[in-house]
C-alpha positions as CSV (number, residue, x, y, z in Angstrom):
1,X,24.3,-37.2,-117.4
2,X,24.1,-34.8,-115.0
3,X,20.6,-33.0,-116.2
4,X,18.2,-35.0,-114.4
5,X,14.4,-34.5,-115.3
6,X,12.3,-32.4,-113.0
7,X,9.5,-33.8,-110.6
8,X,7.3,-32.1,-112.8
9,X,8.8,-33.7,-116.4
10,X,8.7,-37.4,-114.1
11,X,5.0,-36.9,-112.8
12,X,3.8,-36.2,-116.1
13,X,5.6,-39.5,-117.0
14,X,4.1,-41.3,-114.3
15,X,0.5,-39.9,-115.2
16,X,0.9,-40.8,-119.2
17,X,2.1,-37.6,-120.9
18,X,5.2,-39.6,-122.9
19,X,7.6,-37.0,-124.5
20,X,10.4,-38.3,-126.7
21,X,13.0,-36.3,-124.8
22,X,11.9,-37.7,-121.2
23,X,11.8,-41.2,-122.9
24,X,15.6,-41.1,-124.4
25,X,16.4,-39.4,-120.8
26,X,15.0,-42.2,-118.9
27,X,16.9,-44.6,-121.1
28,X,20.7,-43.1,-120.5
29,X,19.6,-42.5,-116.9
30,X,19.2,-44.9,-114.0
31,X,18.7,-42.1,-111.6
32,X,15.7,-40.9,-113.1
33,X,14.5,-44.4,-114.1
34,X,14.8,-45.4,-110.5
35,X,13.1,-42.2,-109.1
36,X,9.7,-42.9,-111.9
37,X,9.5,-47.0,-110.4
38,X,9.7,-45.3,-107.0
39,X,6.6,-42.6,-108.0
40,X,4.6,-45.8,-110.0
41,X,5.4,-48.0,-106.9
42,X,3.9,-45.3,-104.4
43,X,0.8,-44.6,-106.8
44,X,-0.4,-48.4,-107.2
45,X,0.2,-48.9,-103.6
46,X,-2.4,-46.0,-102.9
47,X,-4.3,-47.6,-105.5
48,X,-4.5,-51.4,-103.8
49,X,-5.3,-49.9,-100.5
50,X,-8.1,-47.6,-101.3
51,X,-10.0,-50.7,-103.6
52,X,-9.1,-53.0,-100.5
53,X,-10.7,-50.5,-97.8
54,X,-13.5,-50.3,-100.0
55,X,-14.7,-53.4,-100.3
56,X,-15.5,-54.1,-96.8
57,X,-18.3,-55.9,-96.2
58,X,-21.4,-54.7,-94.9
59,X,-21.5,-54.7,-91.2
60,X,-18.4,-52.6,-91.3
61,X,-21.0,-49.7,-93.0
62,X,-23.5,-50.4,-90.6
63,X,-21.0,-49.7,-87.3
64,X,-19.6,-46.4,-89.3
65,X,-23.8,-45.0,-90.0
66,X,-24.2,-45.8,-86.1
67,X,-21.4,-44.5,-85.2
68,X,-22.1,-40.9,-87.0
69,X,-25.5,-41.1,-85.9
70,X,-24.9,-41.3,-82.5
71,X,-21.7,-38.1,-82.6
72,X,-24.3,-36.2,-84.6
73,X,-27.3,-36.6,-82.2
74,X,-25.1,-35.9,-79.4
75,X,-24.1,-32.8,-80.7
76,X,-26.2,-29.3,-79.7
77,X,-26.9,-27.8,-82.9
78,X,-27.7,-24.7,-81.3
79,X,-25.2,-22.4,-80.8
80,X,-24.4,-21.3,-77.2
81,X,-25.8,-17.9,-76.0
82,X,-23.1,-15.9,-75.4
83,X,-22.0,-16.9,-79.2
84,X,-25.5,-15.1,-80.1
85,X,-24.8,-12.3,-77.8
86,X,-21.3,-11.9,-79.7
87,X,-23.2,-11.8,-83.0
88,X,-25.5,-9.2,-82.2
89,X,-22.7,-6.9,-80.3
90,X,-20.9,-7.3,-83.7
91,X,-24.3,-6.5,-85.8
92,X,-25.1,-3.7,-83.4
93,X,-21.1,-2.8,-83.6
94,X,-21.2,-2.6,-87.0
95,X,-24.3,-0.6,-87.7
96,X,-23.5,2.3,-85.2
97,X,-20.0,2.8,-86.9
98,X,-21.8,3.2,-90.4
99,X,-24.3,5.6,-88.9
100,X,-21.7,7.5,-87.3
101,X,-19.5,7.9,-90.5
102,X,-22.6,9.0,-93.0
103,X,-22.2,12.9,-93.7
104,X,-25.0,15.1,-92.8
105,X,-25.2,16.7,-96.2
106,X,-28.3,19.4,-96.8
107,X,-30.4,19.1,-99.3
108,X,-31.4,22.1,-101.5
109,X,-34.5,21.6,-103.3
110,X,-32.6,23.2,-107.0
111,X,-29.4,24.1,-108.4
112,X,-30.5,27.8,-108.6
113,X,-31.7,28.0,-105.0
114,X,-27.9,26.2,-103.7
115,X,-26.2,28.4,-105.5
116,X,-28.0,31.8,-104.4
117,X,-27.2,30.5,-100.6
118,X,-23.3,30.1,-101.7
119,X,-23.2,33.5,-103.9
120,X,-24.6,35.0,-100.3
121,X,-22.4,33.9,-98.2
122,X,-19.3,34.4,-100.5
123,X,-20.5,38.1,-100.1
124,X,-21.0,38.2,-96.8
125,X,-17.6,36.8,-96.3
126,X,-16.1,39.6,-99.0
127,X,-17.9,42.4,-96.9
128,X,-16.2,41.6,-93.4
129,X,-13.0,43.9,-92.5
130,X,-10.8,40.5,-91.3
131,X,-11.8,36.6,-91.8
132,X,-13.9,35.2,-89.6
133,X,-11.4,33.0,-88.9
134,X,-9.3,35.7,-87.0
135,X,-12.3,37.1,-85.0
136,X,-10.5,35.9,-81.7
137,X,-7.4,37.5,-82.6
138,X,-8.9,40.6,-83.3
139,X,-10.8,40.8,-80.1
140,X,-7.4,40.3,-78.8
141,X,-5.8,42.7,-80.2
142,X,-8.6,44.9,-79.5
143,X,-8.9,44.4,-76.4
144,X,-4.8,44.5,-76.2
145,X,-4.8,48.3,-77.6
146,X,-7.5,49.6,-75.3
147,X,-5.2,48.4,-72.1
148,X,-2.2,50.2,-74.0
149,X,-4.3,53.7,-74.8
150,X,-5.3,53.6,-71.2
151,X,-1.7,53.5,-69.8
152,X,-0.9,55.8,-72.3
153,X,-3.3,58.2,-70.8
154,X,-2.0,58.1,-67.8
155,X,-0.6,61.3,-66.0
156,X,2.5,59.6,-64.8
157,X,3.7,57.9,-68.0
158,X,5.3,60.8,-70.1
159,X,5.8,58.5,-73.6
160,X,2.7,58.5,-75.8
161,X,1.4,55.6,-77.7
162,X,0.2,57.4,-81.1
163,X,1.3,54.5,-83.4
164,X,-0.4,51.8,-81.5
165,X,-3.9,51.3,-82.9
């Protein structure tokens, strides 16, 4: 045959899940066959070491408890003081970049009142000659015709500026 069953089809084997497909494969198949002795062999193996490891006798227990006693007591459970100081930078850190990042939003104490400061300054906006975003550029050009009027008026210059404003 050359469909051979998948790890997962010869696990399940192993671990007791029998399907009649996998058992008619395993009979017409000495691949397969030889690859679930190999998985059974590996598992009792595990099996017989872990019983024999644990049935030690007692002074064996006794060295391992002094043995982890004496690693744990010679351990600092305190941690050092620079990694405190890295805590608290990171605390400190943290805290300032979430204060930082909150908006400064006012408060109006109603609806009514929030929308009577709005209505206000949509008008004051609607009763300017230019945006208030262009102030500078006025003043510019403001500034701009004035120097141009003055030349203008000058008794040497013999062209007029009427159209410049």
């Amino acid at each position: 045959m050359n469909n051979h069953l998948s790890r997962d089809q010869v696990t399940e084997w192993v671990s007791g899940t029998n399907e009649e497909s996998v058992r008619l494969h395993l009979d017409a198949c000495a691949v397969c066959r030889l690859e679930v002795e190999r998985l059974q062999t590996t598992l009792f193996g595990f099996r017989d070491s872990v019983h024999a490891l644990a049935q030690r006798d007692d002074s064996f227990w006794r060295r391992q408890q002094l043995t982890i006693r004496k690693r744990l007591s010679a351990k600092s459970w305190f941690p050092s003081a620079s990694w405190v100081w890295a805590a608290a930078m990171i605390v400190v850190l943290v805290a300032g970049l979430l204060l930082m990042r909150t908006e400064r939003i006012p408060r109006y104490g109603t609806t009514d009142a929030a929308d009577e400061i709005l209505l206000q300054e949509v008008q004051g906006d609607m009763a300017r000659e230019y945006p208030e975003a262009l102030a500078p550029a006025v003043l510019i050009a403001e500034e701009r015709n004035e120097i141009l009027n003055r030349k203008g008026s000058h008794p040497s210059k013999t062209t007029s500026r009427e159209g410049v404003q």
